[in-house]
C-alpha positions as CSV (number, residue, x, y, z in Angstrom):
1,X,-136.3,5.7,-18.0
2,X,-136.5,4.2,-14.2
3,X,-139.9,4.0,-12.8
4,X,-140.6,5.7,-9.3
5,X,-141.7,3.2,-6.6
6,X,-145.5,2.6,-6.1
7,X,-146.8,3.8,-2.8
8,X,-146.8,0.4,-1.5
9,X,-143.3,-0.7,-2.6
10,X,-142.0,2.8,-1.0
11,X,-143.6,1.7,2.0
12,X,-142.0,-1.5,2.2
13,X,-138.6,-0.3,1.4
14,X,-139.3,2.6,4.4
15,X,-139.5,0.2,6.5
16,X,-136.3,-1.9,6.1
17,X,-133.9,-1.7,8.2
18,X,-131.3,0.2,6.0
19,X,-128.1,1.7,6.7
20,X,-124.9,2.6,5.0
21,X,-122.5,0.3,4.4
22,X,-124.8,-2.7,4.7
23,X,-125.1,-5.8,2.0
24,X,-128.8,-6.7,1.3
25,X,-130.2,-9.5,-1.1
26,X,-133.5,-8.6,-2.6
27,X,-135.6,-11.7,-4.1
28,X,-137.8,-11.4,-6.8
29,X,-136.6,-8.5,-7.9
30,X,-138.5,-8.3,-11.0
31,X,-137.7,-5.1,-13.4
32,X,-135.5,-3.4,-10.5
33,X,-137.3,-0.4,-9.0
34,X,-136.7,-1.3,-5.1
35,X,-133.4,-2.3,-6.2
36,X,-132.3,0.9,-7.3
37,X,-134.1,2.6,-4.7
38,X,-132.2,0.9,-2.0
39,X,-128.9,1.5,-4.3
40,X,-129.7,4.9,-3.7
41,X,-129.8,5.1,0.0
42,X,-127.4,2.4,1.5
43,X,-124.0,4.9,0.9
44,X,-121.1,2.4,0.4
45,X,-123.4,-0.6,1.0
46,X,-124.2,-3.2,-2.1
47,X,-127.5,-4.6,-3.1
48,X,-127.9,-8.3,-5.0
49,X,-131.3,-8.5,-6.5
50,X,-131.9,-11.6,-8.0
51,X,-135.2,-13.4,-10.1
52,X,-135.8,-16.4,-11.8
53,X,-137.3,-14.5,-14.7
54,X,-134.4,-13.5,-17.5
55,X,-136.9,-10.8,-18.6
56,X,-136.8,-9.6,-15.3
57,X,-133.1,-9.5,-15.2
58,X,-132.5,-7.5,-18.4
59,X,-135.2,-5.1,-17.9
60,X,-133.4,-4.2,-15.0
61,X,-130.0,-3.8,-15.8
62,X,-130.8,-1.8,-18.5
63,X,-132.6,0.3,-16.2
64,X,-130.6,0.3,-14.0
65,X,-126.4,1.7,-15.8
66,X,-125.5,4.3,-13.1
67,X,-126.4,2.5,-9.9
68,X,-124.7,-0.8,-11.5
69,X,-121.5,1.4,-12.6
70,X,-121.5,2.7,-9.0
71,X,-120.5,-0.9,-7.7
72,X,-123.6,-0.8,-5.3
73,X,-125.9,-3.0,-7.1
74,X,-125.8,-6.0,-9.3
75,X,-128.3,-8.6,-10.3
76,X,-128.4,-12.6,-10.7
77,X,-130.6,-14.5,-13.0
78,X,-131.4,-17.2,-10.5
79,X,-134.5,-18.5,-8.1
80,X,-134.0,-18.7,-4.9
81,X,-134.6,-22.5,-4.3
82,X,-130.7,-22.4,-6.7
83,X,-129.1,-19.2,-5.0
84,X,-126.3,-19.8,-3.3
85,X,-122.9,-17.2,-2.9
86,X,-120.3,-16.9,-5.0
87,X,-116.8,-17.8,-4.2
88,X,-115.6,-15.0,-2.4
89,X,-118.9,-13.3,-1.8
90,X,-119.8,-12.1,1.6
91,X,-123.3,-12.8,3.3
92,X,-125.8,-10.2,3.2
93,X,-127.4,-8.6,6.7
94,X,-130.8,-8.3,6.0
95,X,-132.6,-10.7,3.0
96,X,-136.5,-9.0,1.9
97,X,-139.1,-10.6,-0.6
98,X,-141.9,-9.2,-1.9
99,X,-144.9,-11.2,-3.7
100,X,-142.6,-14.1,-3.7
101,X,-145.1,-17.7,-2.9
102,X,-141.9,-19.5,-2.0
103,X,-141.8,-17.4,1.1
104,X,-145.6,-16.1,1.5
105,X,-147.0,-19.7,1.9
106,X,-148.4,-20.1,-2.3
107,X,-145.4,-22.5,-3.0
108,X,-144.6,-23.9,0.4
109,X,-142.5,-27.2,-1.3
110,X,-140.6,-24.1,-3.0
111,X,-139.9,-22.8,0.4
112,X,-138.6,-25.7,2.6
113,X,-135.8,-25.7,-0.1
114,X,-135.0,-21.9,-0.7
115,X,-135.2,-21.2,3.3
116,X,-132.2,-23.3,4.0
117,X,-130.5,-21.6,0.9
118,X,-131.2,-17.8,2.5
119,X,-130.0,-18.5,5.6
120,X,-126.7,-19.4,4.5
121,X,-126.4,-16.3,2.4
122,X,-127.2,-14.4,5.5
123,X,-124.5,-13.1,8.3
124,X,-125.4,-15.0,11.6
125,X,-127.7,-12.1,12.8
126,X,-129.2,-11.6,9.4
127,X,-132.6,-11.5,8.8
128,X,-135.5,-12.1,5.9
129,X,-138.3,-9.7,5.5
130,X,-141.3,-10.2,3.3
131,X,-144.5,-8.4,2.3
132,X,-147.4,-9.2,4.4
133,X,-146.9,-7.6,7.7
134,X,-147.7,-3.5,8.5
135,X,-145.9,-3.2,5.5
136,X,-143.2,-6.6,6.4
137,X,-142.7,-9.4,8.8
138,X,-139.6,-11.1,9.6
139,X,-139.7,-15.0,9.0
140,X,-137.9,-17.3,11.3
141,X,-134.8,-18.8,10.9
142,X,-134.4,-20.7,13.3
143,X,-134.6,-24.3,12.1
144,X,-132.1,-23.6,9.7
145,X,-128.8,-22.2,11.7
């Protein structure tokens, strides 16, 4: 059975910029909950949540059949200093993190490499939102286009 979104994780995904038809890249998905939530609402769109954790990753998909069968969600066993797109795969629009230390300041070695990495798997006018803010912030990418 899929959990329902905590308050604070509903809150967070409120406040992304969603729309249909648009490609977003969660990181740190852990067991999937915003994942499919996001699934639900983007239409036609497509959502790629990744983790380092292979726990993570299979507690997901297995919660996770329908939205997965639908073609708007997948998941990758990978951590973001390592992501990069697949041959053929399109950048996302928006990129959003939540209790990831690579991007909130706990692992900032871990973040000078996986920035670089997320901007290239963004479109040109993509954007990276993390947890933090009132409920997100967008973090600069400047230095790295």
């Amino acid at each position: 059975m899929s959990k329902k979104l905590s308050p604070r994780l509903e809150e967070i995904v409120n406040a992304l910029p969603l729309y249909k038809s648009i490609r977003v890249l969660e990181i740190g998905c852990g067991p999937g909950v915003a994942a499919r939530e996001i699934a639900n609402r983007i239409g036609d769109g497509y959502i790629l949540a990744i983790d380092r954790s292979a726990k993570a990753i299979q507690q997901a998909v297995k919660n996770s059949e329908a939205e997965i069968k639908s073609g708007c969600l997948s998941f990758r066993q990978v951590a973001i200093e390592d992501f990069e797109l697949e041959a053929g795969e399109k950048p996302y629009d928006i990129a959003f993190a939540v209790r990831v230390g690579a991007l909130d300041g706990r692992h900032p070695k871990v973040g000078a490499l996986a920035l670089p990495r997320i901007a290239k798997a963004l479109t040109e006018n993509g954007k990276l939102y993390i947890d933090g803010g009132d409920p997100l912030k967008e973090l600069p990418f400047d230095d790295f286009r």
